[in-house]
C-alpha positions in Angstrom: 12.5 14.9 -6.6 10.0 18.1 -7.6 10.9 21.3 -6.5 8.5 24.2 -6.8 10.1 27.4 -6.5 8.1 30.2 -4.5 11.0 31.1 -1.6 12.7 28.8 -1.0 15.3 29.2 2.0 16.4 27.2 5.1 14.3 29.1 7.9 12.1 27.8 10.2 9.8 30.8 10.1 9.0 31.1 6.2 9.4 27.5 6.3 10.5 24.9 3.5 7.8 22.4 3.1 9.0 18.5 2.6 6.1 16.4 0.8 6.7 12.9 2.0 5.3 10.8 -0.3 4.2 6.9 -0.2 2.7 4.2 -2.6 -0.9 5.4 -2.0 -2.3 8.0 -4.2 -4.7 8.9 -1.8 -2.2 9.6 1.0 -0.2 11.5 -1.9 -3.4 13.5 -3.0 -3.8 14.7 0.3 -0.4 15.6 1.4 0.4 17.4 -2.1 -3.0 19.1 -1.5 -2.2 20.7 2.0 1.3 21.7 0.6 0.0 23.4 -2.2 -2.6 25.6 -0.6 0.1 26.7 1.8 1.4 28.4 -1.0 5.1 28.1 0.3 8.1 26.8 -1.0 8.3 22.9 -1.2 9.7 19.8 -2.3 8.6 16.9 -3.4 9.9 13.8 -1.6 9.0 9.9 -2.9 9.8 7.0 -0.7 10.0 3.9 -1.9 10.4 1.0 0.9 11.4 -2.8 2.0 8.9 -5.5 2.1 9.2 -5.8 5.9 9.6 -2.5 7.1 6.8 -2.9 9.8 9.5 -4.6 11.8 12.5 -1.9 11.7 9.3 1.1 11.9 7.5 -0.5 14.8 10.7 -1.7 16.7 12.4 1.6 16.1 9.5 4.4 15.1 12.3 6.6 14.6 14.1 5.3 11.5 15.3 5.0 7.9 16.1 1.7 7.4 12.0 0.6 6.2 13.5 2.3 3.3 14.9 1.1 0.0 17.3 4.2 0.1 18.6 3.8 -3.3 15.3 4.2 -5.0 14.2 7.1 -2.3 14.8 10.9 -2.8 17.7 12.3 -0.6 17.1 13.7 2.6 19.7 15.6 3.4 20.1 19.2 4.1 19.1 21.8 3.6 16.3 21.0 6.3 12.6 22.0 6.1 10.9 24.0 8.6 7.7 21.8 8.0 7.0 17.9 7.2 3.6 17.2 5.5 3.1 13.0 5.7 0.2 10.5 5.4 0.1 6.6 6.2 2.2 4.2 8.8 5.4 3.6 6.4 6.2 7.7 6.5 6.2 8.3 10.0 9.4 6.8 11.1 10.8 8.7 8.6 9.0 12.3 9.6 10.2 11.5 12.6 13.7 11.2 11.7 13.7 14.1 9.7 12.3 16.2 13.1 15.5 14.4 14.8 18.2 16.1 12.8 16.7 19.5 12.7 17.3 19.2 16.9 13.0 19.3 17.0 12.8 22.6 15.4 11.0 20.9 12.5 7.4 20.6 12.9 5.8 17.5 11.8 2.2 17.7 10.4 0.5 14.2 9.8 -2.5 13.3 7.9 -5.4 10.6 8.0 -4.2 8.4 11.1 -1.5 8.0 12.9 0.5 4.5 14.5 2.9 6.5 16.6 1.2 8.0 19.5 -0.5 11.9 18.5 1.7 13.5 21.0 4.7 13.5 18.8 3.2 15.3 16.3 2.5 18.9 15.9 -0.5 18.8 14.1 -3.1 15.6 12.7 -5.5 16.9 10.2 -8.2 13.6 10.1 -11.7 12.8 9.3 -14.5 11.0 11.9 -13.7 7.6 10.2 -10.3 7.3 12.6 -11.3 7.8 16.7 -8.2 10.1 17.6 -8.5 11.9 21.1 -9.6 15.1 21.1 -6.4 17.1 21.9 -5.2 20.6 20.9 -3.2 19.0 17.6 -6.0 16.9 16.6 -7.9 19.4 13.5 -11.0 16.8 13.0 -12.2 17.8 9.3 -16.0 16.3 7.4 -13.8 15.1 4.5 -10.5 13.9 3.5 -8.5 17.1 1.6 -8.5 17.1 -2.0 -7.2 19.1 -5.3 -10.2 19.4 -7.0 -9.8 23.0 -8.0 -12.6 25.0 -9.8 -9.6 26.3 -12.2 -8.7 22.2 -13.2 -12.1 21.6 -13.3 -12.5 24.1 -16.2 -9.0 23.2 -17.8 -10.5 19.7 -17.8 -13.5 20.7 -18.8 -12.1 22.4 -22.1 -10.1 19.6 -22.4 -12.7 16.4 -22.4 -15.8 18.0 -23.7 -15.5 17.1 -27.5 -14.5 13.6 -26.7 -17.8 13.7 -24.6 -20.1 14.9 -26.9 -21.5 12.4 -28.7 -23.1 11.1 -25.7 -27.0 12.3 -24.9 -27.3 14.3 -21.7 -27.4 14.1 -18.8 -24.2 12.1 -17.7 -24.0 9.8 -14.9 -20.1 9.2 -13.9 -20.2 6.0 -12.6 -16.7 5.9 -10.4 -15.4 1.9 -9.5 -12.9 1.5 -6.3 -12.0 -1.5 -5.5 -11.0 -4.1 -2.8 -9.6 -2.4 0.8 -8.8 -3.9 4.5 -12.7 -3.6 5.0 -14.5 -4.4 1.4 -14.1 -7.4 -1.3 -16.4 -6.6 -4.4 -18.3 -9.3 -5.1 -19.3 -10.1 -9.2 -22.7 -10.0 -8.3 -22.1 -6.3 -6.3 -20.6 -4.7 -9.7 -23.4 -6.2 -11.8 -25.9 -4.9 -9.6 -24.0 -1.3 -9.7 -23.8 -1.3 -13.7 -27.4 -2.7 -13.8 -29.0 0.2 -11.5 -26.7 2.5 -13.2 -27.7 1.7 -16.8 -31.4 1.4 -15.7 -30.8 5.8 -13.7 -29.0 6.9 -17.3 -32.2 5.2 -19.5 -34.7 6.8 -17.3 -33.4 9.9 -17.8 -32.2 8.9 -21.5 -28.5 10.3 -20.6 -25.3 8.5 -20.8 -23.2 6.9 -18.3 -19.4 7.9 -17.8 -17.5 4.6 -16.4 -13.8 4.8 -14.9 -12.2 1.8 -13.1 -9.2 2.9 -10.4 -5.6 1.5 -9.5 -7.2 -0.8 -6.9 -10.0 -2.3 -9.3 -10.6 -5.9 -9.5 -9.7 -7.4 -12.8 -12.2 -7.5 -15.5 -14.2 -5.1 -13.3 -14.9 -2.8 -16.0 -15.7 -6.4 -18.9 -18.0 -7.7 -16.3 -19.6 -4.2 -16.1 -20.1 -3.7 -20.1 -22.6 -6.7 -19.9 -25.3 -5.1 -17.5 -25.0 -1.3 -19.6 -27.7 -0.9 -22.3 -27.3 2.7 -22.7 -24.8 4.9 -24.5 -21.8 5.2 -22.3 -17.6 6.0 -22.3 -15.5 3.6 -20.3 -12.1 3.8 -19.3 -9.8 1.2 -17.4 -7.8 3.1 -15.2 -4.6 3.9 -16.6 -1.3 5.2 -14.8 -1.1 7.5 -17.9 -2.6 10.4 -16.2 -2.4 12.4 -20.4 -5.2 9.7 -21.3 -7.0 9.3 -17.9 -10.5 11.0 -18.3 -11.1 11.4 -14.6 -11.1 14.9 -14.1 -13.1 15.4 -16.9 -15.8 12.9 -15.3 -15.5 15.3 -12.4 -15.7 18.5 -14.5 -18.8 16.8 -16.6 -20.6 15.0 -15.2 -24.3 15.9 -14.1 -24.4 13.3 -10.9 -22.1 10.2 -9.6 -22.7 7.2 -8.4 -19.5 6.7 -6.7 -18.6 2.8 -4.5 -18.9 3.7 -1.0 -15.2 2.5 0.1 -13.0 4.8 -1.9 -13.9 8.2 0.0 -11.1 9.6 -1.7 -13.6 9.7 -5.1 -16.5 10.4 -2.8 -14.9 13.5 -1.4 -13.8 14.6 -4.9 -17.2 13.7 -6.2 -18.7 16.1 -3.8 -16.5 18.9 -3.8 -18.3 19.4 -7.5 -21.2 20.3 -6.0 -23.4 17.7 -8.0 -25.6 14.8 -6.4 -23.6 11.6 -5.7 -25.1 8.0 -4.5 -23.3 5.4 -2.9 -22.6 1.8 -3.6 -21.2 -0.8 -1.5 -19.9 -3.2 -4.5 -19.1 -5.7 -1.9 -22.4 -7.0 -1.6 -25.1 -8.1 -4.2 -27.9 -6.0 -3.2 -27.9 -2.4 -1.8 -26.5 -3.0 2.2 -27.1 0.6 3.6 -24.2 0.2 5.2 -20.7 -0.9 4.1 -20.4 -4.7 4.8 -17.0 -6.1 6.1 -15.5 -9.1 4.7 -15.0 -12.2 7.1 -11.6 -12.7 5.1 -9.5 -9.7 6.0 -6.1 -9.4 6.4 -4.7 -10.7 9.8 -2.8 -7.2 10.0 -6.4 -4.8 9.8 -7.8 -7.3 12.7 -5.0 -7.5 14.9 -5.0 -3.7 14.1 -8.7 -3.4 15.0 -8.8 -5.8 17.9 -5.5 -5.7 20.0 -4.6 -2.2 19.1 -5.5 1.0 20.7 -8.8 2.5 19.8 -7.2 5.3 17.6 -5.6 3.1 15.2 -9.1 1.8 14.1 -11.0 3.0 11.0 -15.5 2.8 10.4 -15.7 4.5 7.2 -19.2 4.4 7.8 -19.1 7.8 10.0 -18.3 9.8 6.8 -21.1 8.2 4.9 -23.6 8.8 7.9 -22.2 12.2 8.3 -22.7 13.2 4.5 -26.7 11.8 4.8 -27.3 13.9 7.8 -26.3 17.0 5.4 -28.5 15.3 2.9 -25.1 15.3 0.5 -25.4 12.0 -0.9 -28.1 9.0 -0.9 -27.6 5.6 -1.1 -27.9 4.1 -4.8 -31.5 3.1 -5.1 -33.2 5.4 -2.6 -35.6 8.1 -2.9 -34.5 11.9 -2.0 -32.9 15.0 -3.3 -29.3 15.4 -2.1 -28.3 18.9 -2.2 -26.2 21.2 -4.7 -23.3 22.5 -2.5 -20.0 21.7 -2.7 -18.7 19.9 0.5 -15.2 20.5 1.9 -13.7 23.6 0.7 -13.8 24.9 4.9 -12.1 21.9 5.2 -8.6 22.9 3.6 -9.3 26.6 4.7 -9.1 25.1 8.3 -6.0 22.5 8.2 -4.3 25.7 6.1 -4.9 28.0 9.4 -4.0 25.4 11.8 -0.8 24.8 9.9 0.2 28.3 9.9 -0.8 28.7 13.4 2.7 27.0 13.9 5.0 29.2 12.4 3.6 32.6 13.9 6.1 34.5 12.0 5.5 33.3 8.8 4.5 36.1 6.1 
């Protein structure tokens, strides 16, 4: 459990901020990054659960036992004023949490929710998910994020000796991996690291290549072989002391980022720099993200049998960024421009939170 000390004190005005956290980094990114710019007192809360919870959570919705309680922070008094959650497997517990504080507790949910909107305060989402538009549902242009101009210059400071060597400009060439609606393909990721290394020797620069937790295995071997040009690779490592990332982010002149993993797309273009797009799950360039005709049965009973809101099209955010002229598919033709996208974003979900607790200073 992380504490971070600000004011910390059982009220429900000034409130105390529980962070639930998941197994997804990108949930965790988002919640942490909501908390944070709040800048009041919270706590850190990691959740660790069973391999069938989805019975106990979907029979129940208001529960602890999807948990594997021994390896789970302790919830237990003193209880926040405010719960900050992302993804299915947290929401019973949010929602357990809200129980023992007799309701007073509000509940702010990120990305999508399974339980019905109504019994949360607040939803802070993105046009990928089709959520009704009611009074707590803040509809945002991108996921939030904690890219920071102050960590992009701390990173910056940090990685630009190790980068050095390299001619300019650098192309940071970011690699997702397989979701619920793409499977890269070997042919996909050559036909990235081809492209890639054909951009960097036009411009005779360097390319800057990270893998990510969800990779596919020898991603970043299979890429090596199409790359002709000088370049830095990194296989994503949990050791976050050795993980370049941020230093891509702080470095790099342009991405080229896949097109599933918006969580790298939004932090690619809160930089400010010119990002493309790649669906790696197909061999040639598809305009369009293609979806794999071996999904899991969950995302298509999800998407077929369950109410419209619980359905994602990631699609909207890249159709949405075009339309600003933010990012380009890899391969086309066009300026994309030099603004960083999404700070208004977090100014927004930051207002809407505090428009609960009117008496907070």
């Amino acid at each position: 459990m992380v504490i971070t000390m600000t004011r910390i004190k059982t009220t429900f005005d000034t409130p105390l901020v529980w962070s639930l956290l998941g197994q997804k980094a990108g949930d965790n990114n988002q919640v942490l990054a909501l908390a944070e710019s709040l800048g009041w007192g919270r706590v850190e809360k990691h959740m660790q659960y069973i391999a069938l919870e989805l019975i106990p959570n979907r029979l129940l919705q208001v529960t602890l036992l999807g948990l594997q309680r021994a390896h789970c922070d302790t919830l237990c008094p003193p209880w926040p004023g405010l719960v900050i959650t992302a993804g299915r497997r947290n929401e019973p517990v949010a929602r357990w949490i809200k129980k023992q504080t007799a309701g007073r507790c509000r509940l702010v949910h990120i990305g999508r929710p399974w339980a019905h909107p109504r019994h949360f305060d607040l939803i802070v989402t993105t046009p990928q998910y089709t959520l009704p538009a009611t009074p707590n549902v803040l509809y945002n242009n991108l996921p939030l994020h904690r890219v920071e101009q102050q960590k992009l210059a701390s990173a910056r400071q940090q990685w630009t000796a190790a980068f050095a060597h390299l001619p300019r400009p650098w192309i940071a060439v970011l690699v997702g991996g397989d979701s619920s609606s793409s499977r890269f393909t070997a042919a996909g990721l050559r036909y990235m690291a081809k492209s890639a290394s054909t951009m960097a020797a036009s411009k005779r620069g360097a390319l800057l290549v990270t893998t990510s937790a969800r990779s596919p295995k020898n991603t970043l071997a299979l890429m090596k072989k199409e790359i002709d040009v000088p370049a830095l690779f990194f296989d994503y490592s949990e050791d976050h002391s050795t993980n370049p990332y941020y230093g891509f982010l702080a470095l790099a002149d342009s991405f080229i980022v896949t097109a599933e993993s918006i969580s790298m797309l939004t932090e690619s273009c809160a930089t400010g720099k010119p990002v493309c797009i790649y669906d790696a799950s197909h061999p040639r360039q598809a305009g369009k993200l293609s979806i794999p005709a071996g999904r899991a049965l969950g995302t298509w009973l999800r998407d077929h049998l369950g109410p419209g809101r619980l359905r994602r099209d990631i699609t909207r955010i890249h159709e949405n960024l075009m339309q600003q002229q933010r990012v380009l598919w890899l391969g086309d033709s066009g300026m994309t421009g030099n603004v960083a996208v999404g700070s208004e974003d977090m100014e927004n979900a930051v207002q809407r939170v505090k428009a609960l607790f009117p008496q907070a200073s």
